[in-house]
PDB file of the backbone (N, CA, C, O) and the ligand in Angstrom, with CONECT records:
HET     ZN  A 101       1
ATOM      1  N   UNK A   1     -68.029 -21.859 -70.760  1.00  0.00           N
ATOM      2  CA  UNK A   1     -66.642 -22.096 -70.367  1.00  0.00           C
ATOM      3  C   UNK A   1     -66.477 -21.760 -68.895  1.00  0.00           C
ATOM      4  O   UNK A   1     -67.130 -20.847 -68.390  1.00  0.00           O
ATOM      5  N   UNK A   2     -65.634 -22.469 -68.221  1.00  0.00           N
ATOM      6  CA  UNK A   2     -65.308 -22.269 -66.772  1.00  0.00           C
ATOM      7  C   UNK A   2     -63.929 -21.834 -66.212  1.00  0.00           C
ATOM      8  O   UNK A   2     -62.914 -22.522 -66.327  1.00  0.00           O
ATOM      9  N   UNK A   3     -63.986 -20.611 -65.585  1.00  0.00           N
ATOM     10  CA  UNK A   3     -62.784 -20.592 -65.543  1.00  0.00           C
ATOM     11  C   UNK A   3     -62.685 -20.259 -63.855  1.00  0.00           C
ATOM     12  O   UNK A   3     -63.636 -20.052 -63.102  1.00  0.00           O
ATOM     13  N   UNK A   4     -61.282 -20.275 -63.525  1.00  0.00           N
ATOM     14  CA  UNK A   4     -61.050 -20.289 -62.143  1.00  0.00           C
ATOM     15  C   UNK A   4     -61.755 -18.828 -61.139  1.00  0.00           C
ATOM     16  O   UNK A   4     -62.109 -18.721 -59.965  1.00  0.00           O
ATOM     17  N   UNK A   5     -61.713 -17.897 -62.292  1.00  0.00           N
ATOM     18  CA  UNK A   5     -62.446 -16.493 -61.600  1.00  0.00           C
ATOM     19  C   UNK A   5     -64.001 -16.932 -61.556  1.00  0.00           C
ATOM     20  O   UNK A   5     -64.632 -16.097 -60.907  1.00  0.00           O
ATOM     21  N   UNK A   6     -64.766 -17.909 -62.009  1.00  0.00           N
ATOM     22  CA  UNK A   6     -65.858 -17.843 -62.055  1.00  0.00           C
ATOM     23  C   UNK A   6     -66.486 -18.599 -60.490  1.00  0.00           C
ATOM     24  O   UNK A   6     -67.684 -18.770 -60.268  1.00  0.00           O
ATOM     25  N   UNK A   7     -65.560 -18.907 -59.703  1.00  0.00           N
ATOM     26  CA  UNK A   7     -65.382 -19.301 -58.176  1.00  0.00           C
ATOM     27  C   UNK A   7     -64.618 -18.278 -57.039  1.00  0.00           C
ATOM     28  O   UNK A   7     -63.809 -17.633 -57.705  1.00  0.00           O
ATOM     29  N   UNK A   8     -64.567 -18.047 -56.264  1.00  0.00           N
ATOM     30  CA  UNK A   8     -63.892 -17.431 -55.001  1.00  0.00           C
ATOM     31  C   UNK A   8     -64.487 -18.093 -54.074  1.00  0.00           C
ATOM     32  O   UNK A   8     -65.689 -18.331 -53.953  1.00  0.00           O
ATOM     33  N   UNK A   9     -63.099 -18.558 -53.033  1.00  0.00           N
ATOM     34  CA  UNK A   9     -63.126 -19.107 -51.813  1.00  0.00           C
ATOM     35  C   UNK A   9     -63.038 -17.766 -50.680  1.00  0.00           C
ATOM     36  O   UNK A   9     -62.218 -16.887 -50.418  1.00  0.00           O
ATOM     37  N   UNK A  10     -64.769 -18.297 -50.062  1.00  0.00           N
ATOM     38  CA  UNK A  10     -64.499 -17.431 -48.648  1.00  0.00           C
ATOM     39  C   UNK A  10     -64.487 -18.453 -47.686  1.00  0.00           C
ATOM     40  O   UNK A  10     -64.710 -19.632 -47.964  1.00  0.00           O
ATOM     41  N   UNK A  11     -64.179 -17.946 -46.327  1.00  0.00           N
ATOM     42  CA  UNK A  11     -63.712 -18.354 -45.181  1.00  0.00           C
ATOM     43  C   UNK A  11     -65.045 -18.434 -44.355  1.00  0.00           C
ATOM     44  O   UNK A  11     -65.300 -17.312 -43.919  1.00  0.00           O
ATOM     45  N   UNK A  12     -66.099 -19.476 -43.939  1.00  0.00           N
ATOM     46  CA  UNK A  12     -67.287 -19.152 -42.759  1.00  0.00           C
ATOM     47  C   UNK A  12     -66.819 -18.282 -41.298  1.00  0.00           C
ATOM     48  O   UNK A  12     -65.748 -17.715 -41.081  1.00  0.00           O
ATOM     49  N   UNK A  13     -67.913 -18.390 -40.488  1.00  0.00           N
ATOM     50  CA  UNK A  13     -67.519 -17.849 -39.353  1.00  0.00           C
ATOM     51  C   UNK A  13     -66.427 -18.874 -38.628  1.00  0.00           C
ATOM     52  O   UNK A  13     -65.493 -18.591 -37.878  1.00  0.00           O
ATOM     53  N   UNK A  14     -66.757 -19.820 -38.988  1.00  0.00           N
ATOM     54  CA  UNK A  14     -65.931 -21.394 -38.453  1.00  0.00           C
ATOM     55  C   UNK A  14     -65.129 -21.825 -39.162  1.00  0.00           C
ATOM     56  O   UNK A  14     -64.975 -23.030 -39.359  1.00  0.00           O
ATOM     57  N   UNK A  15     -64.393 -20.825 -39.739  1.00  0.00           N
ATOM     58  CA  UNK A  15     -63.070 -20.911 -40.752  1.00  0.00           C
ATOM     59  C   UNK A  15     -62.746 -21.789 -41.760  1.00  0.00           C
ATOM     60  O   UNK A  15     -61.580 -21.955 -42.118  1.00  0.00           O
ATOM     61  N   UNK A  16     -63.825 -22.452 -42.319  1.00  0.00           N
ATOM     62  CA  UNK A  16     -64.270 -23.488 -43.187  1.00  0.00           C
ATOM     63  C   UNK A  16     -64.214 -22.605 -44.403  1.00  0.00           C
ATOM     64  O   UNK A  16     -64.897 -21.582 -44.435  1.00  0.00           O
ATOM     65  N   UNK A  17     -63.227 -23.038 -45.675  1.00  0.00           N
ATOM     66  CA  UNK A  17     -63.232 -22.536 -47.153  1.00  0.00           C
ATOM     67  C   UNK A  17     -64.442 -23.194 -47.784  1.00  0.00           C
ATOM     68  O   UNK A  17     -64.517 -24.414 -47.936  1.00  0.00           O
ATOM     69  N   UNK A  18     -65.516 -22.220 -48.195  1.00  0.00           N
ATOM     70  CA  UNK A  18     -66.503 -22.225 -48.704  1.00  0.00           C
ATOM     71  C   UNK A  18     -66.427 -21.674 -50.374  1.00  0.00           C
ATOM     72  O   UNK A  18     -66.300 -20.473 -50.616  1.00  0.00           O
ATOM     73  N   UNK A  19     -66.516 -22.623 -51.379  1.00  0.00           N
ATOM     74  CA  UNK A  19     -66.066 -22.182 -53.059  1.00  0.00           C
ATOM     75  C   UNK A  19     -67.588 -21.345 -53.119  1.00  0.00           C
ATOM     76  O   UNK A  19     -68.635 -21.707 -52.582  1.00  0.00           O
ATOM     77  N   UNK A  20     -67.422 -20.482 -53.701  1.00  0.00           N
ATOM     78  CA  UNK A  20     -68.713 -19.728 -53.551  1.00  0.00           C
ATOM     79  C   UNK A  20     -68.930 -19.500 -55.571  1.00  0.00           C
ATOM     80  O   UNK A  20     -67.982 -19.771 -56.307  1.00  0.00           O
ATOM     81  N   UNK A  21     -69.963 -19.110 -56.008  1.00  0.00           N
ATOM     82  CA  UNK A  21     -69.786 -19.185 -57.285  1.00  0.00           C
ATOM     83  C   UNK A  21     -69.741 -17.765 -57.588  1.00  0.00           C
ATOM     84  O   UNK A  21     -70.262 -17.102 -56.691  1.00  0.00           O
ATOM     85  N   UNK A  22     -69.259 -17.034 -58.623  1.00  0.00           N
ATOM     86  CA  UNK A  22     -68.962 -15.269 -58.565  1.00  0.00           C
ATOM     87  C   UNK A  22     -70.089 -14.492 -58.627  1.00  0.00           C
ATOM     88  O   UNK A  22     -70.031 -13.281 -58.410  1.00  0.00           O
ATOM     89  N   UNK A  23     -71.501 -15.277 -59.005  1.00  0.00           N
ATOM     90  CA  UNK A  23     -72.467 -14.988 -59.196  1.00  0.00           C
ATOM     91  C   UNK A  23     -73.083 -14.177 -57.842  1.00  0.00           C
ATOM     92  O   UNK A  23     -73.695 -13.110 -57.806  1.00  0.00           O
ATOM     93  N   UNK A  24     -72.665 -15.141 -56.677  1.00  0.00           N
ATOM     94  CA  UNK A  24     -73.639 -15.343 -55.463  1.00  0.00           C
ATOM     95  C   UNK A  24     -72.585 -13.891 -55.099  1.00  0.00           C
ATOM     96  O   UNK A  24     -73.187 -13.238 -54.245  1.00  0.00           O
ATOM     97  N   UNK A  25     -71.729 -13.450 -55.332  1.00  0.00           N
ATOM     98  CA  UNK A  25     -70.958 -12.307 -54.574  1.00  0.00           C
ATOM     99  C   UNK A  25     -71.884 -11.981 -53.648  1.00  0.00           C
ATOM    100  O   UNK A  25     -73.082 -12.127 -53.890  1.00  0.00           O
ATOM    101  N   UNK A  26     -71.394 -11.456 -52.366  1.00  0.00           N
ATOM    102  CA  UNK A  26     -72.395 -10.407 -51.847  1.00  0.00           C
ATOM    103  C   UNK A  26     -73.814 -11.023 -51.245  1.00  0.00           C
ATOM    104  O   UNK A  26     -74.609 -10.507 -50.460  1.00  0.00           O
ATOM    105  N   UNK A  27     -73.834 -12.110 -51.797  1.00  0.00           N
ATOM    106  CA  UNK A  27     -75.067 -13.092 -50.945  1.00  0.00           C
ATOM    107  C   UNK A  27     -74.946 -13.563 -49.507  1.00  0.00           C
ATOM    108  O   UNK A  27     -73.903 -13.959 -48.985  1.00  0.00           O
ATOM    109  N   UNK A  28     -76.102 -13.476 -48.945  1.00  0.00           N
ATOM    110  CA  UNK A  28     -75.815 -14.297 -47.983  1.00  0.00           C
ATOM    111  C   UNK A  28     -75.535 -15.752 -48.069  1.00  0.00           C
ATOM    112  O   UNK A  28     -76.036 -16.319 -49.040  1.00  0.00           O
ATOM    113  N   UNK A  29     -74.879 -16.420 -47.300  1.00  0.00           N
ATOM    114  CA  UNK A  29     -74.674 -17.906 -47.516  1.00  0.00           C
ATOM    115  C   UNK A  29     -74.730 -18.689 -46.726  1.00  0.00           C
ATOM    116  O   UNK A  29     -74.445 -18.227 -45.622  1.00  0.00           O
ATOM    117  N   UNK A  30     -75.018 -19.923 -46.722  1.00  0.00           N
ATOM    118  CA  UNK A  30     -75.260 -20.993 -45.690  1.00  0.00           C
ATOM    119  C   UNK A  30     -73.957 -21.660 -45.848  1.00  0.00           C
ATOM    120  O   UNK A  30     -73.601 -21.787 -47.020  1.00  0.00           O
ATOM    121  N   UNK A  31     -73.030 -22.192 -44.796  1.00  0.00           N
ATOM    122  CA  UNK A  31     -71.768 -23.140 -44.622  1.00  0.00           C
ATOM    123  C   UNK A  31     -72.304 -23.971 -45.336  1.00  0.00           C
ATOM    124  O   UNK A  31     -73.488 -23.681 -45.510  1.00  0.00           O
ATOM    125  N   UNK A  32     -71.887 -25.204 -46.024  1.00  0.00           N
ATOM    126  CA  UNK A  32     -72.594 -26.528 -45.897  1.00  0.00           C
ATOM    127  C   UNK A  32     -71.905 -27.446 -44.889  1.00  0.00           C
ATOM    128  O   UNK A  32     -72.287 -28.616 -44.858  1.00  0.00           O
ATOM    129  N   UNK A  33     -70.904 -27.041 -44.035  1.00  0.00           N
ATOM    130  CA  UNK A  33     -70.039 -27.698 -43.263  1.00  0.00           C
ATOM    131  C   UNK A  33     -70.629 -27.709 -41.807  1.00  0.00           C
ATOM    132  O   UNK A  33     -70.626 -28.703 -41.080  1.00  0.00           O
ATOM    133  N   UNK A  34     -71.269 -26.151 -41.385  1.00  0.00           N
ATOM    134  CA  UNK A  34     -71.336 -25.877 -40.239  1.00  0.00           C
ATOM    135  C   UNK A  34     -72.753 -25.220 -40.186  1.00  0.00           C
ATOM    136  O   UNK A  34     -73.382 -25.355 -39.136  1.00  0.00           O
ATOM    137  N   UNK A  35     -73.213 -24.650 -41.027  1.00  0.00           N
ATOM    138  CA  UNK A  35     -74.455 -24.126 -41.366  1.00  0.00           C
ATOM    139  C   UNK A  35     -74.362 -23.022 -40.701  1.00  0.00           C
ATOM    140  O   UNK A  35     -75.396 -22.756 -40.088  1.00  0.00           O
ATOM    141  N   UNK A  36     -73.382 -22.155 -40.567  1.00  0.00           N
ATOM    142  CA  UNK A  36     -72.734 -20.901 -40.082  1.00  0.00           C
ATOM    143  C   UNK A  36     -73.084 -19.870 -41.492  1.00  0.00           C
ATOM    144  O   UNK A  36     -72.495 -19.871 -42.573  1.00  0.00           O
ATOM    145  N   UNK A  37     -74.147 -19.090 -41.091  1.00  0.00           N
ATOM    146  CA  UNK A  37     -74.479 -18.131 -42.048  1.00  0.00           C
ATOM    147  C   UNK A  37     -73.535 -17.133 -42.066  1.00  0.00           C
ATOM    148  O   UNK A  37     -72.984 -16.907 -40.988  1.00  0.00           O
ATOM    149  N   UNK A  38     -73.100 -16.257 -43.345  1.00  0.00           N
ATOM    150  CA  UNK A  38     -72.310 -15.512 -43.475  1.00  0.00           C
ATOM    151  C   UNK A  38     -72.459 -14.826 -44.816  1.00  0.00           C
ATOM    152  O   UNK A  38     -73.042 -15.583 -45.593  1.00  0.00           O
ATOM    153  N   UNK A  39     -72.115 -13.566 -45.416  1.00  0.00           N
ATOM    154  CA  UNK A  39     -72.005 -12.937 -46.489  1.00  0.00           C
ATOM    155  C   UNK A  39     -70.709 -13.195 -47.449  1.00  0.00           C
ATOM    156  O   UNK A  39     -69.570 -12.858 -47.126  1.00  0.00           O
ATOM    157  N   UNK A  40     -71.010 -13.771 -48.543  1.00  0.00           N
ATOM    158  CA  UNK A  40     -70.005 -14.252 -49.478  1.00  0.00           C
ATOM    159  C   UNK A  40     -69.135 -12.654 -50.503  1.00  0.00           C
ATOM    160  O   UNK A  40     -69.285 -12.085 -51.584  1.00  0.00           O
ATOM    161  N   UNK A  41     -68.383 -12.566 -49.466  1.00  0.00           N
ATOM    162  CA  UNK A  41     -67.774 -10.734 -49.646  1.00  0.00           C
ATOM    163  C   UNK A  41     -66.347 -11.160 -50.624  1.00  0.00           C
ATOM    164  O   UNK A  41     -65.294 -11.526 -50.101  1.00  0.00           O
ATOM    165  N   UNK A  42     -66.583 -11.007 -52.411  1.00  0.00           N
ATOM    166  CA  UNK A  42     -65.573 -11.358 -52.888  1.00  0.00           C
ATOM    167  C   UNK A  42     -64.413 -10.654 -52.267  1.00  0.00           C
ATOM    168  O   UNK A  42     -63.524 -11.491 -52.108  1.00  0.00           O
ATOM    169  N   UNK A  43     -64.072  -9.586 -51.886  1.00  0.00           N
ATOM    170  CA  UNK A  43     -63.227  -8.707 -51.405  1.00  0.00           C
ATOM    171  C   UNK A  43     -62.279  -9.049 -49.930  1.00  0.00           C
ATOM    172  O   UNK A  43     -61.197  -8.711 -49.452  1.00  0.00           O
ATOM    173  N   UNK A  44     -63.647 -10.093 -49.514  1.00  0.00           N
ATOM    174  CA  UNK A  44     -63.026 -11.086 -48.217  1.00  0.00           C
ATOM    175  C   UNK A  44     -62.038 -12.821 -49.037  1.00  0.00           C
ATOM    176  O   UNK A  44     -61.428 -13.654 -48.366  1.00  0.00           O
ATOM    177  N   UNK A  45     -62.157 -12.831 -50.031  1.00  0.00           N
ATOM    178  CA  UNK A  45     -61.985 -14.080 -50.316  1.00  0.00           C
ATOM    179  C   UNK A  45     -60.404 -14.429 -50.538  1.00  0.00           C
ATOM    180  O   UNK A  45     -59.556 -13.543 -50.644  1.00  0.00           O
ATOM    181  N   UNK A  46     -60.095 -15.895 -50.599  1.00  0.00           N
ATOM    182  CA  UNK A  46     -58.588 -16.316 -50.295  1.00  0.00           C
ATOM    183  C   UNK A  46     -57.980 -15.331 -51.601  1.00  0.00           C
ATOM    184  O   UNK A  46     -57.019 -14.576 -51.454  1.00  0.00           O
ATOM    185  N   UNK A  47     -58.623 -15.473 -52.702  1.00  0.00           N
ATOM    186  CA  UNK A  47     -57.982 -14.824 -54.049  1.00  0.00           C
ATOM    187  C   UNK A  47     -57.479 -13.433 -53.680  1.00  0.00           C
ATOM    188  O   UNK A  47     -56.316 -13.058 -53.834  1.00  0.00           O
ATOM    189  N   UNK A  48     -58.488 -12.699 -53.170  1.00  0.00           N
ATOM    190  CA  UNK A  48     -58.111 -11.169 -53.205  1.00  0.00           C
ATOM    191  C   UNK A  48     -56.994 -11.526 -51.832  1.00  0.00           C
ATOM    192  O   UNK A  48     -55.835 -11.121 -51.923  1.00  0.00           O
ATOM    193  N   UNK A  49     -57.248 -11.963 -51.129  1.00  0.00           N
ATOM    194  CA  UNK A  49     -56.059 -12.294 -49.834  1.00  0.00           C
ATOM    195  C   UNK A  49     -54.664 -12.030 -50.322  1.00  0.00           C
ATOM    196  O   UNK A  49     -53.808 -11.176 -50.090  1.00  0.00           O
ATOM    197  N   UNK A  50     -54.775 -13.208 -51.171  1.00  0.00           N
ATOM    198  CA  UNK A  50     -53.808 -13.742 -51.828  1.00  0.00           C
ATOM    199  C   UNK A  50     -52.755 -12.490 -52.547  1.00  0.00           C
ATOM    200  O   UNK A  50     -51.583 -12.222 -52.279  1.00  0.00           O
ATOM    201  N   UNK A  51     -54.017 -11.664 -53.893  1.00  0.00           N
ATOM    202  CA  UNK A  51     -53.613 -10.264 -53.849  1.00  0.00           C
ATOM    203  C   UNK A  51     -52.887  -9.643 -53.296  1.00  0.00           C
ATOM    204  O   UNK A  51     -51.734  -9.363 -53.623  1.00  0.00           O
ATOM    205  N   UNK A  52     -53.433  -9.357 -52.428  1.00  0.00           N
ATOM    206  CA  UNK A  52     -52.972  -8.298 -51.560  1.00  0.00           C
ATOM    207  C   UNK A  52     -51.404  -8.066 -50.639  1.00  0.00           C
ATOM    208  O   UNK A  52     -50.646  -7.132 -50.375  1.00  0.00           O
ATOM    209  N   UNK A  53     -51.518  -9.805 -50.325  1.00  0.00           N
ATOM    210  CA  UNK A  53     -50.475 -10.550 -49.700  1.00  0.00           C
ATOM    211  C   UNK A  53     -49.167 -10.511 -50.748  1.00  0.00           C
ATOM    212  O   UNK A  53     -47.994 -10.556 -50.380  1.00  0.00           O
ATOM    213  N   UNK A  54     -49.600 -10.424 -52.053  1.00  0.00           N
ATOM    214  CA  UNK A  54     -48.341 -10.687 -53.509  1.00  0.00           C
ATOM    215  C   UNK A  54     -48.038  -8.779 -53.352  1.00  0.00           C
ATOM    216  O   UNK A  54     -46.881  -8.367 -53.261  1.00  0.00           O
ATOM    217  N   UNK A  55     -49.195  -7.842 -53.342  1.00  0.00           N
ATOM    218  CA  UNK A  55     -48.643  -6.850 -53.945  1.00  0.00           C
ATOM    219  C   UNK A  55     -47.887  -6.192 -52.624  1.00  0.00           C
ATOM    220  O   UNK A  55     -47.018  -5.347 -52.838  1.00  0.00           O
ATOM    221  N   UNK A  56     -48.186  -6.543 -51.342  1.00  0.00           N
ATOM    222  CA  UNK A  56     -47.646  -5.709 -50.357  1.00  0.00           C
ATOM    223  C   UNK A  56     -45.970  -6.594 -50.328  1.00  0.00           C
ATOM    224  O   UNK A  56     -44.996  -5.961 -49.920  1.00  0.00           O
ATOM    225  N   UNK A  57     -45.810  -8.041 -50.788  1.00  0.00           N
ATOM    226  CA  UNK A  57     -44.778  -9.061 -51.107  1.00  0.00           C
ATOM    227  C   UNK A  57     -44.094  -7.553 -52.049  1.00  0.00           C
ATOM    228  O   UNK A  57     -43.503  -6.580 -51.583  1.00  0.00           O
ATOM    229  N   UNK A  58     -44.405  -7.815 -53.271  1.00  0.00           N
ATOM    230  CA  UNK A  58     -43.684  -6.386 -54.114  1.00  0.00           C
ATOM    231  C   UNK A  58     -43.671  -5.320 -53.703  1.00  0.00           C
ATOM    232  O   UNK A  58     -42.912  -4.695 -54.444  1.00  0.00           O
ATOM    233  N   UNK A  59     -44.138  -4.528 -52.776  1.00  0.00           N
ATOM    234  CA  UNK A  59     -43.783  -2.726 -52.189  1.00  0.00           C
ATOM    235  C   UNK A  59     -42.386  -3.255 -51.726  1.00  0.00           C
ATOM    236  O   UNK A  59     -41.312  -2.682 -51.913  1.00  0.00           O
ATOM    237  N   UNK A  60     -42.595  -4.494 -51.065  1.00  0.00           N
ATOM    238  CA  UNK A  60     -41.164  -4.447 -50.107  1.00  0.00           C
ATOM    239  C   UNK A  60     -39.874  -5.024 -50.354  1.00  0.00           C
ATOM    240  O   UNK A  60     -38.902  -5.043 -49.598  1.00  0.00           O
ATOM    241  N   UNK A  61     -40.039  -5.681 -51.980  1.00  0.00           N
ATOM    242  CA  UNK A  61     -38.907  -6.243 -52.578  1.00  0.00           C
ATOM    243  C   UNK A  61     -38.179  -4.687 -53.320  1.00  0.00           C
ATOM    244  O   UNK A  61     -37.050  -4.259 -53.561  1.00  0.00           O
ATOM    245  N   UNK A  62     -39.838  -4.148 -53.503  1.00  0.00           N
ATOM    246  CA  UNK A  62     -38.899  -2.548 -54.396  1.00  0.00           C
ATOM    247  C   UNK A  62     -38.263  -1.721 -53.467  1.00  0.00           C
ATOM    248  O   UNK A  62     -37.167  -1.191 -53.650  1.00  0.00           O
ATOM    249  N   UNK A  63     -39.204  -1.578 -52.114  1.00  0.00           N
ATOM    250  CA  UNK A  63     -38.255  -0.625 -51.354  1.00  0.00           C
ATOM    251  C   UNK A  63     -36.809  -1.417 -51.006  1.00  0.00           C
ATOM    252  O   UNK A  63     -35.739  -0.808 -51.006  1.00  0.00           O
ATOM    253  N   UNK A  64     -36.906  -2.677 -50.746  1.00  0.00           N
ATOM    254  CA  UNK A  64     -35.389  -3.055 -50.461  1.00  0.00           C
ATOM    255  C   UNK A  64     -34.388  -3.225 -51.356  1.00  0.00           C
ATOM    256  O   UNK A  64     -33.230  -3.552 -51.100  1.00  0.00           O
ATOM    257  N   UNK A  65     -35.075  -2.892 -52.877  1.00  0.00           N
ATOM    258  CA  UNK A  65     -34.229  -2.856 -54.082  1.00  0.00           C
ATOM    259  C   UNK A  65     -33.860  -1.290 -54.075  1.00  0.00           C
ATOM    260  O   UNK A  65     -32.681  -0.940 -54.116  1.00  0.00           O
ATOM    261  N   UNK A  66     -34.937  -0.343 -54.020  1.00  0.00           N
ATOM    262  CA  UNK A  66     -34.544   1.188 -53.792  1.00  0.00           C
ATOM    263  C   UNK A  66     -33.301   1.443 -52.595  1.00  0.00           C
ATOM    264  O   UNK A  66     -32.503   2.371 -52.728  1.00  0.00           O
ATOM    265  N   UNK A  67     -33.264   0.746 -51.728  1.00  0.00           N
ATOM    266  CA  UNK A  67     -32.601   1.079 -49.787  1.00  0.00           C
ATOM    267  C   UNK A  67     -31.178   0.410 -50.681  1.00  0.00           C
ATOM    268  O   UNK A  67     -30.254   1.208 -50.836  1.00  0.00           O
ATOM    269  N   UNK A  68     -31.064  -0.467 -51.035  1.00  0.00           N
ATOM    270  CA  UNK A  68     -29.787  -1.120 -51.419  1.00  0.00           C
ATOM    271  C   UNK A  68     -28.956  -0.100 -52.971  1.00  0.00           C
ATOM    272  O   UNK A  68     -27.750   0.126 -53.070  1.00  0.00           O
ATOM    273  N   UNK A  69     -29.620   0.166 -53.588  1.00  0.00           N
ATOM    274  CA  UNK A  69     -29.856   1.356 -54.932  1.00  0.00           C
ATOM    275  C   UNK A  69     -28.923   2.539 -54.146  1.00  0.00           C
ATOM    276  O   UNK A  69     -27.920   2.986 -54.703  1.00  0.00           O
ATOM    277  N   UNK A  70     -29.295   2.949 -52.961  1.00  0.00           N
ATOM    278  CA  UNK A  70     -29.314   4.177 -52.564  1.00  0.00           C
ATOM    279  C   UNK A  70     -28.081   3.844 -51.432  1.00  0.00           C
ATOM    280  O   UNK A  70     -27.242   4.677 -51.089  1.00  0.00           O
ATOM    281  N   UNK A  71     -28.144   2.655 -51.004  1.00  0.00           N
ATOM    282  CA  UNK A  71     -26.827   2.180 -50.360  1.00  0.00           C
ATOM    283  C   UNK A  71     -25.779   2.107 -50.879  1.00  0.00           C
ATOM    284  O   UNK A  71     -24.720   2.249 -50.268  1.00  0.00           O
ATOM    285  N   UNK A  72     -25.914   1.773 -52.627  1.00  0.00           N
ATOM    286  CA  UNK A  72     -24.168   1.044 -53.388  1.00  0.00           C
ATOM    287  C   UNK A  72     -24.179   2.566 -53.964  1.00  0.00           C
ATOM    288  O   UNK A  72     -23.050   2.810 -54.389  1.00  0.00           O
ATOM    289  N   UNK A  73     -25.136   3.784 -54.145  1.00  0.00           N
ATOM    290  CA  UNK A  73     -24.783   4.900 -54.825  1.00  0.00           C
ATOM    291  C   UNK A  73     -24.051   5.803 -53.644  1.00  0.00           C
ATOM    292  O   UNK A  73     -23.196   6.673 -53.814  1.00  0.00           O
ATOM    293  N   UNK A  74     -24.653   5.331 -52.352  1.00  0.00           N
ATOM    294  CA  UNK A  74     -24.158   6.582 -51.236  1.00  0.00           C
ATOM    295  C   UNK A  74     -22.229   6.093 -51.125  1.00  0.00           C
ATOM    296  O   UNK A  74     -21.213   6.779 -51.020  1.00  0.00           O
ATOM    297  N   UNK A  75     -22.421   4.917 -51.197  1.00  0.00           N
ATOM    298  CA  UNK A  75     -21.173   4.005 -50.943  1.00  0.00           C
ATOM    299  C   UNK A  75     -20.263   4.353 -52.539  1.00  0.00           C
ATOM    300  O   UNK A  75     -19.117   4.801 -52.484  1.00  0.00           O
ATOM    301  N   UNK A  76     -20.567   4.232 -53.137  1.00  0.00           N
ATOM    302  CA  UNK A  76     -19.595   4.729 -54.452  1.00  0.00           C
ATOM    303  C   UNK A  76     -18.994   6.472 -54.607  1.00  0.00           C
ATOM    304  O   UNK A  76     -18.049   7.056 -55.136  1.00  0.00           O
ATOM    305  N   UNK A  77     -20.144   6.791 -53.829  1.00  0.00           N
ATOM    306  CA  UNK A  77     -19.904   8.449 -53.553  1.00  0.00           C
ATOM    307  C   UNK A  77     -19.054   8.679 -52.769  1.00  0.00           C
ATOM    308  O   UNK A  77     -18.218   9.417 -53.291  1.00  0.00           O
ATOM    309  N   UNK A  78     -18.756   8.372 -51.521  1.00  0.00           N
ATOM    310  CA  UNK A  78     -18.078   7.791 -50.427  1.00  0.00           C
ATOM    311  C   UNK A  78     -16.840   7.415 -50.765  1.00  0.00           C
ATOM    312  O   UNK A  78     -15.958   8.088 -50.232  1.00  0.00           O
ATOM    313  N   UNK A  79     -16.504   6.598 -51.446  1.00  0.00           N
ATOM    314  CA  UNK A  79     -15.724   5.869 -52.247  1.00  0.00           C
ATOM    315  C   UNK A  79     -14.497   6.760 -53.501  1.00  0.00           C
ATOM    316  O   UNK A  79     -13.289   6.713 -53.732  1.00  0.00           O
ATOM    317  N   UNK A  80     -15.783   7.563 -54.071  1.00  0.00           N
ATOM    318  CA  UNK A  80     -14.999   8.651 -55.045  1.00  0.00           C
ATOM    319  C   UNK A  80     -14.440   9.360 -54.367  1.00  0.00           C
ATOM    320  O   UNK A  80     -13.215   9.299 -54.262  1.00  0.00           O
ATOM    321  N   UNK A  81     -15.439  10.544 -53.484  1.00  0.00           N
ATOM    322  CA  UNK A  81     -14.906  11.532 -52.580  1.00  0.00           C
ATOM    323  C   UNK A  81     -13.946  10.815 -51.701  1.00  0.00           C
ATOM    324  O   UNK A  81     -13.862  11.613 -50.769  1.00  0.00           O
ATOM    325  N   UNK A  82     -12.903   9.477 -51.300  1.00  0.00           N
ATOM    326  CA  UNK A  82     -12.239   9.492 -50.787  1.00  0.00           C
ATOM    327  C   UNK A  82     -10.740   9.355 -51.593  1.00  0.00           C
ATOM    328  O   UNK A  82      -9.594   9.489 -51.163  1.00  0.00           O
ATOM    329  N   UNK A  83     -11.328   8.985 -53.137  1.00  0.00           N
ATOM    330  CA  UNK A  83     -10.500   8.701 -54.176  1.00  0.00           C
ATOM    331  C   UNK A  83      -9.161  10.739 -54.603  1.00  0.00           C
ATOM    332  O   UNK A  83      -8.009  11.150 -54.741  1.00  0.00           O
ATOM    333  N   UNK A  84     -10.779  11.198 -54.584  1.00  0.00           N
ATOM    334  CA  UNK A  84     -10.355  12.490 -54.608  1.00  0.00           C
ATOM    335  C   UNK A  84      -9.892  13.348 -53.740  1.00  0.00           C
ATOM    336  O   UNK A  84      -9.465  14.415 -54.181  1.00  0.00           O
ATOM    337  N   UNK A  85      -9.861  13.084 -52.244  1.00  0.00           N
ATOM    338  CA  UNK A  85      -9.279  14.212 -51.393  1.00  0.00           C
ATOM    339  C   UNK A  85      -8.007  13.462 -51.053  1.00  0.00           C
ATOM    340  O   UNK A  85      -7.153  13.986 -50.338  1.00  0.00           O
TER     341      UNK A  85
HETATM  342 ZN    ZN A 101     -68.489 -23.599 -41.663  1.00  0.00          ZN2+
END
């Protein structure tokens, strides 16, 4: 069976997406585009990119969900304490 993890795209020295197979991880590799040798570093590849790019996407939807959280609570506080004096 084949599935999409059983590929990762790395990038050559000549910025050419090279499908690499999951096997070769960590191999050296020949371009077939440019014949620009390079190490097929799953950890370099568009997928984990991609990763990384989604989870640092979520730190900053939570902190701006926490900053706004902490904005409508400071603001309701604000709000009471002016209700009450
Ligand atoms: Zn290349």
């Amino acid at each position: 069976m084949t599935t999409a993890s059983d590929f990762f795209q790395v990038s050559c020295p000549n910025d050419h997406l090279v499908r690499v197979p999951a096997g070769l991880a960590g191999e050296e590799l020949v371009c077939p585009q440019c014949s620009g040798r390079f190490i097929a570093n799953a950890a370099d590849s568009v997928e984990a990119g991609e990763e990384r790019l989604e989870r640092a996407a979520r730190q900053w939807l939570w902190v701006a969900v926490a900053a706004a959280a902490l904005l409508v609570t400071a603001g309701f506080g604000a709000f009471l304490a002016g209700m009450l004096s």
